[in-house]
Each structure stands twice: as C-alpha cells, then as structure tokens.
C-alpha positions in Angstrom: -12.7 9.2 13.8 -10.3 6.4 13.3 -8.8 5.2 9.8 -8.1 2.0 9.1 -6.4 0.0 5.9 -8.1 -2.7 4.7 -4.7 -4.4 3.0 -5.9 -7.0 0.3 -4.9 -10.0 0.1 -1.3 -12.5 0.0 0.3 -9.2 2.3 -1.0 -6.7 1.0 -0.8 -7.7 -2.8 2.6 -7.8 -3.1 2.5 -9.2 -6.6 4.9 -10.7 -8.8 7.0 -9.2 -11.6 6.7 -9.6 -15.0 9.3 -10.9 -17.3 12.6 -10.4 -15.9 11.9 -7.0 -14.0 12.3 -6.7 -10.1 9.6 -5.2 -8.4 6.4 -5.7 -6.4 3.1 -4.0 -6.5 0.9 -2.9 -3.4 -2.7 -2.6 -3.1 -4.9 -1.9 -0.4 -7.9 -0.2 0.6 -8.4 2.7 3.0 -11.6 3.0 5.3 -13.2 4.5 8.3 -14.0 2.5 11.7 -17.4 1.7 10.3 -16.1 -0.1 7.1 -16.7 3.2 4.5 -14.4 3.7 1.5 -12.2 6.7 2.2 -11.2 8.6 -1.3 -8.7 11.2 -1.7 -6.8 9.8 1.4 -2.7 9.9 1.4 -0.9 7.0 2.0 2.2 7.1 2.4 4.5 3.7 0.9 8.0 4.1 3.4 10.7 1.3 2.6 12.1 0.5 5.8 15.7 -0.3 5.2 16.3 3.0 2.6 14.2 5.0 3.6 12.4 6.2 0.3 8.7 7.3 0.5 6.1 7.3 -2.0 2.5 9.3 -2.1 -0.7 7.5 -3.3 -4.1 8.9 -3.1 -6.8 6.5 -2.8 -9.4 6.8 -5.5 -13.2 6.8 -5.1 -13.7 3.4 -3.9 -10.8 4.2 -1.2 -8.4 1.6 -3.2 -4.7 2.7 -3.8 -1.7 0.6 -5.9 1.6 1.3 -5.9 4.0 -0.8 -8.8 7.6 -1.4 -9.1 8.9 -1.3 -6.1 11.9 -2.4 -4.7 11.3 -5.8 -3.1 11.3 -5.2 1.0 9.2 -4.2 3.9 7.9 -1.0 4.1 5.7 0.9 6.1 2.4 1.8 5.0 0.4 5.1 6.8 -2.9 6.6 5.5 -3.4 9.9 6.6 -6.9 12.0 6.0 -8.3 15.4 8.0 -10.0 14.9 10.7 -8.9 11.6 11.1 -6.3 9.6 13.4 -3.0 8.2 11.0 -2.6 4.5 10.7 0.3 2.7 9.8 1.0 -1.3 9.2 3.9 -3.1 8.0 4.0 -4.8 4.7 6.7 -7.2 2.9 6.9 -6.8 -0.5 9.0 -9.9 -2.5 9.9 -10.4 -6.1 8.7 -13.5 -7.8 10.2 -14.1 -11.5 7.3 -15.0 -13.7 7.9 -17.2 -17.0 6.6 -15.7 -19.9 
C-alpha cells in the first residue's frame, strides 16, 4: 500500500508567529491511497539547508503539527509498516503578528 500526506492548507500550514517569536508551525494529515486516516504514523520534519530533523506521530485522525520551527523548507516523509515512504517539500515562513 501506498501513503500519502494530505498537507492542509496555505503550504502546508505554515502559520504565523506570535508576538515577536520566529517560527512556523506545520500541519498535515497522513493517509492511505484510498483516502483513510493513518494514526501512529512517523513523519519525519527535515530542514533542508541544516539538516535538523524532527519526529511527529500522527494521532487518531492521522493529523500531525509541528510548532516553532525555524522558518525554511523542509522536507516532509511519513513512514508506516507495511507501507511505501512519502516525502514532499514544504516552505515554512515567519510572519510577525501585531498583538
């Protein structure tokens, strides 16, 4: 079976920041070739010019959210058993919001 990320919304919810803070949040959702929600599946958040990863599992409606992240593209793989690994690219930005 194939996996594939359903990546929501304004790439892949890259939100703004609060306040002052830098950083971007990412939310997605992970599911099979015949639309299901996939829970308990790694995805793995890769920024592209450093290098650093982070781990995610999605939860029981297949959704995963990473916050605070360096502003960026990154690469973004789901991995499950018995499944084929997907990756996409993402770009994450920074936008200053005014309290």
């Amino acid at each position: 079976m194939k996996l594939t990320t359903v990546l929501v919304a304004s790439t892949l919810c890259c939100g703004p920041a609060f306040g002052q803070s830098i950083g971007a949040n990412l939310a997605g959702v992970v599911t099979d070739e015949t639309g299901a929600r996939l829970q308990d599946t790694a995805v793995t958040i890769t920024h592209v010019l450093n290098g650093r990863a982070l781990i995610v599992n999605t939860g029981r409606e297949g959704e995963y959210r990473a916050v605070a992240l360096w502003p960026g593209e990154y690469v973004v793989a789901a991995a499950r058993s018995g499944f084929s690994t997907v990756a996409d690219a993402s770009h994450c930005r920074s936008v200053p919001t005014p309290r």
